[in-house]
C-alpha positions in Angstrom: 45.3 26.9 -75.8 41.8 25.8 -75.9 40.7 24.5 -72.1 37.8 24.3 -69.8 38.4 28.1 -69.4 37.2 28.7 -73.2 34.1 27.1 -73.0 32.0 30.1 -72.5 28.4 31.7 -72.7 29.2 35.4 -73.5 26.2 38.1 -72.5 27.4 41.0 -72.8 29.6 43.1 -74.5 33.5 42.5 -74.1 36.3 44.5 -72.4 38.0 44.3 -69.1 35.3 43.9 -66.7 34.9 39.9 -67.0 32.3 38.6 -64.4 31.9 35.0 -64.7 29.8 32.3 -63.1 31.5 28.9 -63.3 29.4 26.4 -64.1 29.8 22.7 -63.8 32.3 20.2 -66.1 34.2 24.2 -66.3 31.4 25.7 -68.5 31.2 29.6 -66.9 28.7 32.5 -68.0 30.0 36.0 -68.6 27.2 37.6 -66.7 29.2 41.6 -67.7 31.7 42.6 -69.5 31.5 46.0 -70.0 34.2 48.2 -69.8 34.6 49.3 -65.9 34.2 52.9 -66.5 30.7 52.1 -68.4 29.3 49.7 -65.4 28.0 52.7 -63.5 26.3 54.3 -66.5 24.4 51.7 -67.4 22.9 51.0 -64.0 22.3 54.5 -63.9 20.6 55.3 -67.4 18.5 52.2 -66.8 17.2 53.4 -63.0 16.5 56.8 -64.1 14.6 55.8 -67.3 12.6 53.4 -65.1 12.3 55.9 -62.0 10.6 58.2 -64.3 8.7 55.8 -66.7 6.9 54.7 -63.0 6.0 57.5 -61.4 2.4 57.9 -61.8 2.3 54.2 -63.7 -0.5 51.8 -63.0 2.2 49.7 -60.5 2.7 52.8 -58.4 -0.9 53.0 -58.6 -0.9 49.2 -56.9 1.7 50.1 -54.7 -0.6 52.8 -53.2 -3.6 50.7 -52.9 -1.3 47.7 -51.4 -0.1 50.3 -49.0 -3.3 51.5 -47.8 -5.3 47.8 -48.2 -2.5 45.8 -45.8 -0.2 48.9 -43.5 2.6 46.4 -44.0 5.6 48.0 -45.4 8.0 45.7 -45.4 6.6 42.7 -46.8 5.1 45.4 -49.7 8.5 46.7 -50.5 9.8 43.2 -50.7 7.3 41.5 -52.5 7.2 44.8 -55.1 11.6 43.9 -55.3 11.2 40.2 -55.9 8.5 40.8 -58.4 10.5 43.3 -60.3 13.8 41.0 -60.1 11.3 38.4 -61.9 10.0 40.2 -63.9 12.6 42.6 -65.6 15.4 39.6 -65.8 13.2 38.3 -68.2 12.4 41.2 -70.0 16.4 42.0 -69.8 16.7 38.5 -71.5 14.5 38.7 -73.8 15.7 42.1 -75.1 19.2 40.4 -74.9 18.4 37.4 -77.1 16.7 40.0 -79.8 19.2 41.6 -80.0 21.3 39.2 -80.9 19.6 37.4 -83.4 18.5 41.0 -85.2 21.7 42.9 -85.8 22.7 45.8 -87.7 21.3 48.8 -88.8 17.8 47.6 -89.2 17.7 46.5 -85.3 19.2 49.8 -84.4 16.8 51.6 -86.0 14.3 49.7 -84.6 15.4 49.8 -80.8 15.8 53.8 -81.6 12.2 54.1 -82.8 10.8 52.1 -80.4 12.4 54.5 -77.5 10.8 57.4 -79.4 7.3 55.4 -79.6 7.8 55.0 -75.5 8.1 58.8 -75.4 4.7 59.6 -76.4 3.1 56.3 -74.5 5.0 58.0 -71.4 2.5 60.4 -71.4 -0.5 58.6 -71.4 -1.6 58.2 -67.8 -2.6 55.2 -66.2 -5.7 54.3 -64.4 -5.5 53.0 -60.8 -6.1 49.1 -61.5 -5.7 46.7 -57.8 -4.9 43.9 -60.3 -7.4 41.6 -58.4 -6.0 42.4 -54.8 -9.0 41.5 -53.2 -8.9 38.1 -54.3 -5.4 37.0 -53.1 -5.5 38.1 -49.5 -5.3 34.9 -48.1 -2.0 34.1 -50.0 -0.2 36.7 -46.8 0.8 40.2 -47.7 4.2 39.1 -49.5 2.9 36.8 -51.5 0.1 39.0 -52.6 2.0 41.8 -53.5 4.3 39.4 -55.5 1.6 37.6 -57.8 0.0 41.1 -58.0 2.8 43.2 -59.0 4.8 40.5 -61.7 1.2 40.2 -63.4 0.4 44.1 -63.8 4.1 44.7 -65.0 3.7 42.4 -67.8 3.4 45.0 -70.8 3.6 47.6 -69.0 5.7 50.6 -70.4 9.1 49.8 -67.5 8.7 46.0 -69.2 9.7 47.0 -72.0 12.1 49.8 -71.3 14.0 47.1 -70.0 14.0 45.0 -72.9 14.5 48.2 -74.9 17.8 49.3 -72.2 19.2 45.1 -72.3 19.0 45.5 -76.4 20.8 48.8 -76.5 23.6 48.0 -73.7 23.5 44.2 -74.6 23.7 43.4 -71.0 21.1 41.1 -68.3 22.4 41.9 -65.3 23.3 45.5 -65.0 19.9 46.3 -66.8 18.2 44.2 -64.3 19.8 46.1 -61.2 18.9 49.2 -62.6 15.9 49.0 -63.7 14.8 47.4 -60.2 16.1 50.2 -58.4 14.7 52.7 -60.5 11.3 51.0 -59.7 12.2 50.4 -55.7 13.2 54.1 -56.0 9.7 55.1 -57.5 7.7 52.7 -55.4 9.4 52.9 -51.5 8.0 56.5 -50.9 4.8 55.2 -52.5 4.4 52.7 -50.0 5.5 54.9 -47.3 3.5 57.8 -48.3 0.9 56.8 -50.0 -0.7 59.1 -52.7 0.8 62.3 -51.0 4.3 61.1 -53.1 2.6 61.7 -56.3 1.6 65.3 -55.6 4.9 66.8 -54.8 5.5 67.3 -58.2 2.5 67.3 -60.9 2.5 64.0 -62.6 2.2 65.9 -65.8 5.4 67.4 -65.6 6.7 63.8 -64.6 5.2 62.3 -67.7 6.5 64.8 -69.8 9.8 64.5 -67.9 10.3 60.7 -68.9 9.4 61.5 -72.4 11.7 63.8 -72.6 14.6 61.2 -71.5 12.7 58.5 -73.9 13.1 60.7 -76.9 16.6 61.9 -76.2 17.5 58.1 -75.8 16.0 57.0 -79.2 17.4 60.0 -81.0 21.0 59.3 -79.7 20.6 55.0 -80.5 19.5 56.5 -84.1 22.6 58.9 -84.6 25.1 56.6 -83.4 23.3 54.0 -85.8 23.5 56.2 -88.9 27.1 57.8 -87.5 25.5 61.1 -87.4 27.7 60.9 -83.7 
């Protein structure tokens, strides 16, 4: 029987996990519906992509000079969260909304490539770039690292893995939450320790390392596409 409880805005795939935000006159949004065995594997694919993708990118690279301009961690670390919760839900939905307007094989293909093509720009390193730091002090350290960090992340290479992760998993909020801790992940010991984080483990082998999950990722969208799987 149709009812206030059909009237529905569906993002997401659908099984049993049904999260809905009710809205008003009984409109709700089905934030997730994956399966409940699939929940923590998409958070988890997403953050590890991302992890790796920013280790050694140009927003670590802000982190460190954020770190080492203000010695205020905790208003770094939140502005850095806040700026990636901005930031990637709109990549997420943006990736989302593609996806649902391009369908099929062709889109599939597409996403699968485009995972391949982040593979090799994965190991490209990036040049240490304050993003005009000097030039918003007066805005207070949260604020500062807010502004600073959204605007360096747009079209940078985690941007788009999270458009390219909400396209394939056809879900906003569980790409969001992972890919945010994957960057919080990358970026906390970056505050904390500055550059010495980077040189525990060359950052060539860390390039090489997120390429190598890139890759694997766009060659397993293209099987499944083309039922090779």
């Amino acid at each position: 029987m149709a009812g206030e409880t059909d009237r529905v805005i569906r993002i997401g795939e659908t099984d049993d996990a049904d999260l809905r935000l009710k809205g008003p006159r009984g409109y709700g949004v089905v934030v997730s519906t994956w399966p409940r065995r699939l929940l923590l594997e998409t958070i988890l694919v997403s953050s590890g992509i991302v992890a790796l993708a920013e280790i050694g990118d140009k927003t670590q690279l802000l982190a460190i000079i954020l770190a080492a301009r203000f010695r205020r961690p905790v208003p770094i670390i939140l502005g850095i969260m806040v700026a990636t919760l901005l930031n990637h839900g709109l990549a997420a939905t943006l990736g989302f909304l593609v996806s649902q307007w391009l369908q099929g094989t062709v889109f599939q293909t597409l996403v699968g490539v485009a995972f391949i093509v982040m593979a090799g720009w994965a190991l490209i390193p990036d040049k240490e770039d304050d993003g005009g730091v000097g030039n918003t002090v007066q805005n207070g350290v949260f604020l500062t690292t807010l502004i600073a960090f959204f605007l360096v992340e747009i079209g940078d290479k985690t941007q788009i893995a999270t458009s390219l992760l909400a396209a394939r998993f056809h879900d906003i909020v569980l790409v969001t939450i992972g890919t945010t801790l994957g960057m919080m992940a990358a970026n906390v010991p970056a505050v904390f320790l500055g550059e010495a984080v980077t040189r525990v483990v060359p950052l060539k082998y860390v390039r090489m390392g997120a390429a190598v999950v890139f890759a694997i990722l766009g060659a397993w969208v293209l099987l499944v596409t083309y039922k090779v799987l």
